[in-house]
C-alpha positions in Angstrom: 4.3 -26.5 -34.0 2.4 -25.1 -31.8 1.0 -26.3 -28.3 -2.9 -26.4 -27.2 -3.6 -24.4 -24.2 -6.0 -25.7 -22.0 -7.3 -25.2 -18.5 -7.3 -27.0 -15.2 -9.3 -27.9 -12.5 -8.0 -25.8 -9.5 -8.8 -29.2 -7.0 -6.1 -31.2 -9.4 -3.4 -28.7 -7.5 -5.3 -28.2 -4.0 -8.2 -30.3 -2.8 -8.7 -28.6 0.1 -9.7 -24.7 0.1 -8.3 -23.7 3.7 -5.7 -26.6 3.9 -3.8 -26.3 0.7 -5.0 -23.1 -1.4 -4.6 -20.6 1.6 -1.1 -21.7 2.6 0.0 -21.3 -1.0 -1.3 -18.0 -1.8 0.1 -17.0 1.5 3.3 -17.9 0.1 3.0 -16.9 -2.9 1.1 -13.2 -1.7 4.0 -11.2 -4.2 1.8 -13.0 -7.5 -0.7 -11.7 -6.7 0.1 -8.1 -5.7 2.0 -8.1 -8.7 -1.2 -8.5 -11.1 -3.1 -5.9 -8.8 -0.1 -3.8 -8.9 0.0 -3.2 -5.0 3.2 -4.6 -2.8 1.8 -7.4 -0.3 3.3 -8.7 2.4 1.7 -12.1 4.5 1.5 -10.8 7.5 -1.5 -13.9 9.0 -4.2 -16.8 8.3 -7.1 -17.7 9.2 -7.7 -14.5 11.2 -10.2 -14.7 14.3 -12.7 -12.2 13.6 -15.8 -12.8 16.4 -17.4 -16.1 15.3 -15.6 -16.0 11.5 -12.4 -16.4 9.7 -10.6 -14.3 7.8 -8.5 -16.7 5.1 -5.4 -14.2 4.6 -4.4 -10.8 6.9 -1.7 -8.7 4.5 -0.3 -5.6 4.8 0.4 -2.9 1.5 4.0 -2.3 1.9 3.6 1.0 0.1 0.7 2.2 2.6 1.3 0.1 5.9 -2.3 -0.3 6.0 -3.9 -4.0 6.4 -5.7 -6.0 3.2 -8.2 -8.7 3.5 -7.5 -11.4 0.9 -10.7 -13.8 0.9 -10.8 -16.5 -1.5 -12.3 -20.2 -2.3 -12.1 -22.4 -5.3 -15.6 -22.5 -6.1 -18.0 -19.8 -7.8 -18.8 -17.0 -5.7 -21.3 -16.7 -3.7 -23.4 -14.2 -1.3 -22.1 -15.3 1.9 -18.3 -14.5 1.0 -19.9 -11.4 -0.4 -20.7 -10.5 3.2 -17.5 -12.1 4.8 -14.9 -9.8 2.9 -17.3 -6.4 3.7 -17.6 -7.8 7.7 -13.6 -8.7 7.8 -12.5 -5.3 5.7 -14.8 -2.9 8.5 -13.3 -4.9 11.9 -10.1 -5.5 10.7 -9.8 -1.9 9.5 -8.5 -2.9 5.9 -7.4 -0.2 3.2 -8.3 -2.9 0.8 -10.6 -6.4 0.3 -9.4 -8.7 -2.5 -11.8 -11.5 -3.3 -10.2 -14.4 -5.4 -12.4 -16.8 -6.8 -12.7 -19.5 -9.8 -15.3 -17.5 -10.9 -17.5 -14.6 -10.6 -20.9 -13.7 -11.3 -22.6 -10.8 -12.7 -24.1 -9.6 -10.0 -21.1 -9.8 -7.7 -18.7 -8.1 -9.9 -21.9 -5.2 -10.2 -22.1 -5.4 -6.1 -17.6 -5.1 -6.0 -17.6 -2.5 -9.0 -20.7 -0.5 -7.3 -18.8 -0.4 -3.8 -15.5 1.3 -6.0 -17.8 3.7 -7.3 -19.8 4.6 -3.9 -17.1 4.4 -1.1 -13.7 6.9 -1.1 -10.1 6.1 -1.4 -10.0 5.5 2.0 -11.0 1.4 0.6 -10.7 -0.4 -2.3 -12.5 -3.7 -3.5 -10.8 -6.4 -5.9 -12.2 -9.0 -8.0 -9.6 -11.5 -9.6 -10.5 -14.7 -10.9 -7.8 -17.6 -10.3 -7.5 -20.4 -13.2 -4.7 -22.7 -14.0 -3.2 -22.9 -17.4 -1.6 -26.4 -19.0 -0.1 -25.9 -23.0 -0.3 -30.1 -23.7 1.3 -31.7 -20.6 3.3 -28.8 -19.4 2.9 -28.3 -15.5 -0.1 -26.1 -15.1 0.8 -22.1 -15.0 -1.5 -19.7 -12.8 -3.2 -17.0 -13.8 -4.9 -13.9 -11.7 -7.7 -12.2 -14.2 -9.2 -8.9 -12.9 -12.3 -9.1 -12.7 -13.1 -5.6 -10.5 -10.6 -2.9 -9.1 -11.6 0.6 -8.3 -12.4 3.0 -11.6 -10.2 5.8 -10.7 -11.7 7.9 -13.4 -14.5 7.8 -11.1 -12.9 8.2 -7.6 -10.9 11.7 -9.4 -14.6 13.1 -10.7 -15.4 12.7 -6.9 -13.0 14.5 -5.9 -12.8 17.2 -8.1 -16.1 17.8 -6.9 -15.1 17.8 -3.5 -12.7 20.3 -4.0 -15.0 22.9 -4.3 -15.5 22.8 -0.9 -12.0 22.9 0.1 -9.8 26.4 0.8 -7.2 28.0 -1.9 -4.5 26.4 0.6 -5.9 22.9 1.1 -6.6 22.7 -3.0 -2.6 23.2 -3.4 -1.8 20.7 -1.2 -4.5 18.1 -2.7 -2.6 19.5 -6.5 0.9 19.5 -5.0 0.6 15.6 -3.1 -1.2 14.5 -6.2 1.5 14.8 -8.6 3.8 14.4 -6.3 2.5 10.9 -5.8 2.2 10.5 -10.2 6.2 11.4 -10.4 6.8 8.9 -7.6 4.8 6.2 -8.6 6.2 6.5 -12.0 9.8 5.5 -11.0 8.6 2.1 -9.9 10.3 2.1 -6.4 7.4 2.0 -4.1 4.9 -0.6 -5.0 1.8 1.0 -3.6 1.4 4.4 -2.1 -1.4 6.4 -0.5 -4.1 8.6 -1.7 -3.3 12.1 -1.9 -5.4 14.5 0.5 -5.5 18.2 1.1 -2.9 18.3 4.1 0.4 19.4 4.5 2.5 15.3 4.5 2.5 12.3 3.0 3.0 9.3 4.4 5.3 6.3 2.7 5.4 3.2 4.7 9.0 1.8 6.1 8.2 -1.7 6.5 7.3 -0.7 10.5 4.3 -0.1 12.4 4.6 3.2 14.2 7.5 4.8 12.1 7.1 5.8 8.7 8.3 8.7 6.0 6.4 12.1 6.3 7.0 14.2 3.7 5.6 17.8 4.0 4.9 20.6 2.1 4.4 24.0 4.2 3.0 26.4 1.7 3.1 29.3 4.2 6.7 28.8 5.4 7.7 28.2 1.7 9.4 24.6 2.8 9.5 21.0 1.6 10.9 18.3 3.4 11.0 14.4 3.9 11.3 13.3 7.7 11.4 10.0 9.5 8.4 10.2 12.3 8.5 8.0 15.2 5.4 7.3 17.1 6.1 7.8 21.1 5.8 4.2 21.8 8.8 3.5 19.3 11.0 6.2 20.7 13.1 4.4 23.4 13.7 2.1 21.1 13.9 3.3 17.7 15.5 6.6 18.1 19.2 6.0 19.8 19.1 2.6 17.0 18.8 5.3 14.2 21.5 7.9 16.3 23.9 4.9 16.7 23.9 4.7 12.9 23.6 8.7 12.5 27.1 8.8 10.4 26.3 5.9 8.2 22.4 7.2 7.6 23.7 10.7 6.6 26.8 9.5 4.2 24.0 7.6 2.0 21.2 10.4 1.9 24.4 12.8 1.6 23.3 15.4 3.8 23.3 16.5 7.4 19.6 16.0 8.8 18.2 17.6 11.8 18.0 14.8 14.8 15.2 15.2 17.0 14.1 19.0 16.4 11.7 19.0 18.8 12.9 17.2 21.6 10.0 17.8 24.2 7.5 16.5 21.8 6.8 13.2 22.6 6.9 11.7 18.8 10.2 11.9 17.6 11.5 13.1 13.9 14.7 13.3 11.7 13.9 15.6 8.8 15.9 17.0 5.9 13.7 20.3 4.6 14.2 22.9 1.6 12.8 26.2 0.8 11.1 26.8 -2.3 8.4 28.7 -3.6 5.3 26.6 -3.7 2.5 29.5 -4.4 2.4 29.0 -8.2 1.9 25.5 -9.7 4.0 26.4 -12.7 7.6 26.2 -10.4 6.5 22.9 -8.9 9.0 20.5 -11.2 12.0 21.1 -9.1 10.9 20.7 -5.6 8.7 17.6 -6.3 11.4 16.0 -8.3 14.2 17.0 -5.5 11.1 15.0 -2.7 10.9 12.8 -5.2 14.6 11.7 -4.9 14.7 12.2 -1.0 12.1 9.8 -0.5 13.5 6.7 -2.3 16.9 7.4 -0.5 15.1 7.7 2.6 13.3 4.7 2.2 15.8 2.7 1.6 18.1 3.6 3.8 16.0 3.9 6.8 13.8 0.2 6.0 17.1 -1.7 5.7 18.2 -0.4 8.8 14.9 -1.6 10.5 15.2 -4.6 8.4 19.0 -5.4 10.0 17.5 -4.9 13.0 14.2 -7.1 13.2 16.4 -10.0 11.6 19.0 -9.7 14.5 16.3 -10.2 17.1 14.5 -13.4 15.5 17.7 -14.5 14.4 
C-alpha cells in the first residue's frame, strides 16, 4: 500500500525566519549546494552590510569566491529582490541564492533576466523550499529550482565575444574550457571557475590567499599545475609547505620546483610539462595529464592546510 504525500507548513519546523530557519540552513549549507550543484561552505550570519543584513555569507569551495544566500519563509517579495542585488555588489559575491516558499512570476523573470544580461563573473539562484510528509512520517525537505543561469545563453555570449579576442587568447579560452568539462566530469571539485582567455586557472584550496594555478604557455609549449602563495601568506605558508616538502612530493610522485622565483614576492611550487599546444587536435593528453595533477594537488596541498588550521583552534 502506498503512502499519501502531502506538504507542510514551513512555520510547523521554524517559527521564526532569522531565529530558527537561518541557523539551520547554515548548518545544513551542503543540502543545499548539493541541489544547485556548487560546494558551500558557512563561512557567517546575519552579515552587517551598512544599515541591512545579509542572512547567510558562504564561500564556493571550488572557486573561493563568497555567495550570498538570502531567504524567508514567506512568498517573495520586491524588497528581498533588492536586498540579495545590494548584498551580492558590497559583498563582492560570485553568486546570490534566493530561497523562498515561493516565487512569483515576475521575480523568477527579474532572476532569469539578470542570468541572461550579466557575465559569468555572477550568478543568480531561485530555489523554492517546501517540506514533504508521506502520512505521518517526519517531514523531508525539498530545494526546487526555480532560476539558475541558462548556460546555453552565457556560451552564445561568449562565442560572440570571441571574435574580438587574438588567435592566442581564443586557444586559451578553447584549451581552459575543456579543460574545465574533463575536470568537472570526474566529480572531485564541486564548483570551479569560468574559463577565460588567459594563460591559468585557478582551483580553490580551502585558503584565502593560496590557491592552485594551473597554466598553459602556448608560446613556451608548457603546461603546469603550481601552488601560488600570495605575499601576505608567505612567512607563513611557505616553510609549512617546505617542512612537509618529502611527504608532499612522495604523494604527487614527482620532484616539484620550490620557490622558482625567489625575489618575487608571491611565492610558487609548480610541477610543468612540455607539450605541443598549437593544434587542438593533440590536446587529450596534456589536459588529461592537468587533469590528474590538479586533483592530486588539491588534495594533498588542502589537507595539509586543513592539519594545520585544526592545530591552531584546537
Amino acid at each position: 500500500m502506498l503512502g499519501k504525500i502531502k506538504t507542510v507548513p514551513l512555520r510547523t519546523i521554524w517559527k521564526n525566519e532569522a531565529h530558527n530557519f537561518t541557523p539551520w540552513l547554515s548548518e545544513n549549507i551542503a543540502e543545499l549546494g548539493q541541489a544547485l550543484g556548487l560546494e558551500l561552505e558557512f563561512d557567517n550570519a546575519e552579515v552587517s552590510v551598512g544599515p541591512y543584513y545579509a542572512d547567510i555569507l558562504a564561500k564556493d569551495v571550488g572557486t573561493g569566491q563568497s555567495v550570498v544566500i538570502e531567504n524567508q519563509l514567506e512568498k517573495t517579495d520586491h524588497d528581498h529582490l533588492g536586498k540579495c542585488i545590494t548584498y551580492a555588489s558590497v559583498l563582492n559575491a560570485s553568486a546570490v541564492i534566493w530561497v523562498a516558499s515561493d516565487f512569483t512570476e515576475e521575480h523568477k523573470k527579474a532572476l532569469d533576466w539578470l542570468n541572461d544580461h550579466t557575465y559569468d563573473e555572477i550568478a543568480f539562484y531561485g530555489v523554492q523550499i517546501e517540506l514533504l510528509q508521506i502520512d505521518n512520517s517526519s517531514p523531508a525537505i525539498q530545494f526546487n529550482i526555480k532560476s539558475c543561469p541558462n548556460n546555453a545563453v552565457r556560451q552564445a555570449i561568449k562565442r560572440k565575444n570571441q571574435g574580438e579576442l587574438s588567435e592566442a587568447k581564443k586557444l586559451q579560452l578553447d584549451f581552459w574550457t575543456k579543460f574545465k568539462e574533463k575536470l568537472k566530469a570526474t566529480g572531485k571539485i564541486g564548483s570551479l571557475q569560468t574559463p577565460r582567455p588567459q594563460y591559468w586557472f585557478d582551483v580553490a584550496l580551502g585558503k584565502a590567499g593560496i590557491n592552485l594555478s594551473n597554466t598553459c604557455n602556448t608560446w613556451e609549449k608548457k603546461i603546469g599545475v603550481r601552488v601560488y602563495i600570495a605575499n601576505k601568506e608567505t612567512d607563513e605558508w611557505l616553510p609549512y609547505f617546505e617542512e612537509h616538502k618529502e611527504e608532499i612530493e612522495n604523494k604527487i610522485g614527482a620532484k616539484l620546483d620550490w620557490n622558482p622565483n625567489p625575489e618575487n614576492r608571491d611565492k610558487v611550487i609548480t610541477l610543468t610539462k612540455s607539450y605541443e599546444l598549437d593544434n587542438m587536435d593533440n590536446w587529450e593528453e596534456p589536459i588529461e595529464w592537468l587533469v590528474n595533477q590538479t586533483i592530486i594537488f588539491r588534495e594533498t596541498f588542502s589537507n595539509l592546510i586543513k592539519e594545520k588550521r585544526e592545530k591552531i583552534t584546537a
